[in-house]
N, C-alpha and C positions, 0 to 999 in steps of 0.2 A: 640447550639454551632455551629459555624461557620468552615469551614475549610474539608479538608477533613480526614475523620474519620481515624483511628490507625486501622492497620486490623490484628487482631490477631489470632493468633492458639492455642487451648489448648490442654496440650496433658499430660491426667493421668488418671489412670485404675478404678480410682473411679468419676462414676460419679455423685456422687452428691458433691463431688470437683467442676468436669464440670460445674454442672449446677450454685452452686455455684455464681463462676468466672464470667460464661458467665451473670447472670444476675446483678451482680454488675457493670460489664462493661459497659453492654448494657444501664441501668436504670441512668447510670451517664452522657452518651449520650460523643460525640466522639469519639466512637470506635465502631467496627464491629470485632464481632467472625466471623471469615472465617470457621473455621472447628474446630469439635474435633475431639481426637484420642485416642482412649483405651490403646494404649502402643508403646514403642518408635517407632517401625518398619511404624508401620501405620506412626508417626508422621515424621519421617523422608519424608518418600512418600508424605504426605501433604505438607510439608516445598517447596517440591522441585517443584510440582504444580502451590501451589496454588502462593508464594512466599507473604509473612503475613511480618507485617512489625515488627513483636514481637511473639516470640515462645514462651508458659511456658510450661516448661516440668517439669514433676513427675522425681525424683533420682528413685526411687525404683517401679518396673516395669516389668512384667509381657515380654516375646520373646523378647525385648531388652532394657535393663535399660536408664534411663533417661541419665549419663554418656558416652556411646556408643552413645546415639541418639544427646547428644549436640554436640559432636564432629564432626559426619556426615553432620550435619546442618551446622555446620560452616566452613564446609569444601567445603558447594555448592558454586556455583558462584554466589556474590554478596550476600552472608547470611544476613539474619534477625538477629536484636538484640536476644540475646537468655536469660532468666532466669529461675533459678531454683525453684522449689518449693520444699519446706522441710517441715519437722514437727521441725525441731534442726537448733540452730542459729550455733556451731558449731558440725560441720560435716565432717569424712574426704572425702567423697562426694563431697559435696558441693563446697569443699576445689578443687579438682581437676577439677569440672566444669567448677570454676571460672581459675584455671588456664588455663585452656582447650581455654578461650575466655567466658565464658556467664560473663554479663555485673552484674548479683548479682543476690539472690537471693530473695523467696518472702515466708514469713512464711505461714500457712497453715491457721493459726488461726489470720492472721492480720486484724484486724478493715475493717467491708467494709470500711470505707471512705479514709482509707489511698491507699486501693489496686489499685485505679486509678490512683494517685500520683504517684505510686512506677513506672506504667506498663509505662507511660506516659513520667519517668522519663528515664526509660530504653530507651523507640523509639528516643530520642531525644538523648540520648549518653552522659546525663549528671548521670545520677543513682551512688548513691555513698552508702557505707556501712556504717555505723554510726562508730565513733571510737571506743567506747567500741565491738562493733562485730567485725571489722578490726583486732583490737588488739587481741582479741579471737582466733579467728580462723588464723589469720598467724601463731600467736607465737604457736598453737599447731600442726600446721603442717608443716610450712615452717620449723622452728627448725631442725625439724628430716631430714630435706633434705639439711641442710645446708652444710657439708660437701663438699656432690658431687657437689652442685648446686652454692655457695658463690663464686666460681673461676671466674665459667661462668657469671655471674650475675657480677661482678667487670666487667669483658672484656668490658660486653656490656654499661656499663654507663661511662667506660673511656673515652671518649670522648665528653661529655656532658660540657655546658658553667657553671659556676657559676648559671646562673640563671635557664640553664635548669636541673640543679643537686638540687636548692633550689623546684625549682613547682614539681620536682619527690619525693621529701621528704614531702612533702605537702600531695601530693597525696597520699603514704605512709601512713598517719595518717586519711587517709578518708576524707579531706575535701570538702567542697563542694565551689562552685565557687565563690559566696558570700565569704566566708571565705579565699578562698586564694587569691581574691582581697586587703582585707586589710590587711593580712598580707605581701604584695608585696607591696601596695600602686598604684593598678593598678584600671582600668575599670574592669568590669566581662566578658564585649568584649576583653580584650585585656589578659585575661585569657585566654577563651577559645580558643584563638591565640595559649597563647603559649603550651594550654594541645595538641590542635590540631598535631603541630609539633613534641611536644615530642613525644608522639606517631606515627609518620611517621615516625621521626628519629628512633625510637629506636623499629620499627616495631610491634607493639603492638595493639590490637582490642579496647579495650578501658581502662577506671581509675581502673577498679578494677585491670587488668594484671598491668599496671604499679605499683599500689600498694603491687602487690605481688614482685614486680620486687626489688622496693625500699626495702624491709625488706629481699629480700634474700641477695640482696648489703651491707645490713650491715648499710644502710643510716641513719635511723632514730635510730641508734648507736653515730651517730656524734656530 
């Protein structure tokens, strides 16, 4: 494989997790484990180093939880894609990471052959959450925050075009770029145009926060 490789950090307290990961990655060939890290503290210190261009971090974690460590991370300058790793599709974890910014997450027990897809999918800033988990894990926890959160979440999309209130609904439902090419009638470049912007507009890291953004909004109510 051509190109230069994906350079990754892993970071969870089990390591035959690590080892794992590290050689699925490796034996699939475009990517480079830069470092592992037994638990979030180490991983944070690594992130900020080595600068990896994809973090996976463990939730559940030994002097500082995977939670604490993803927020730190993406709190450096110029942060790495970040994803979570779980044993639970829904999680309220999981739930806050992704809100936090990490880009999705990665099950524990997933297929080697997908887990290069998923990592691959992350560095590149397209990663999306399948709809049935989307729908999972919002409605069980976006729900409970609706109240205090649905006001702020209205502010923030009032000022959105028709079309960029239609691709945040989209996104919303987990789609992936292929898919909301045709349902727009558009290129999958002229997609990524316009997720690109929504996202500036509406200051957001990547489709998963907009996704969580769209169902606190009420959007895919409409």
């Amino acid at each position: 494989m051509t190109g230069t490789p994906i350079r990754v950090l892993l970071v969870d307290d089990e390591e035959l997790v690590r080892f794992g990961l590290r050689t699925v990655l490796e034996s699939t060939g475009g990517f480079e484990v830069v470092a592992e890290a037994a638990n979030g503290a180490e991983g944070v210190r690594a992130a900020e180093q080595l600068r990896p261009d994809v973090v996976l971090v463990d939730i559940r974690m030994p002097m500082m939880d995977g939670l604490t460590a993803t927020r730190r991370i993406l709190a450096l300058p110029h942060p790495p894609q970040v994803a979570v790793l779980t044993t639970f599709h829904v999680d309220e974890y999981v739930y806050a990471a992704l809100a936090a910014g990490a880009a999705g997450f990665l099950l524990k027990d997933t297929p080697p052959r997908e887990i290069a897809a998923a990592v691959r999918a992350v560095a590149d800033g397209t990663a999306t959450l399948s709809p049935k988990v989307t729908a999972a894990l919002i409605e069980s926890y976006v729900d409970k925050r609706a109240a205090p959160r649905k006001a702020q979440a209205l502010r923030r999309v009032a000022g959105l075009s028709d079309r960029e209130r239609e691709v945040l609904q989209l996104l919303g439902s987990g789609g992936s770029n292929a898919e909301l090419a045709g349902r727009l009638f558009v290129s999958e470049a002229t997609v990524k145009t316009y997720v690109s912007r929504l996202l500036a507009k509406l200051d957001l890291a990547n489709r998963t926060q907009a996704a969580i953004l769209a169902h606190e909004a009420g959007l895919l109510e409409d």
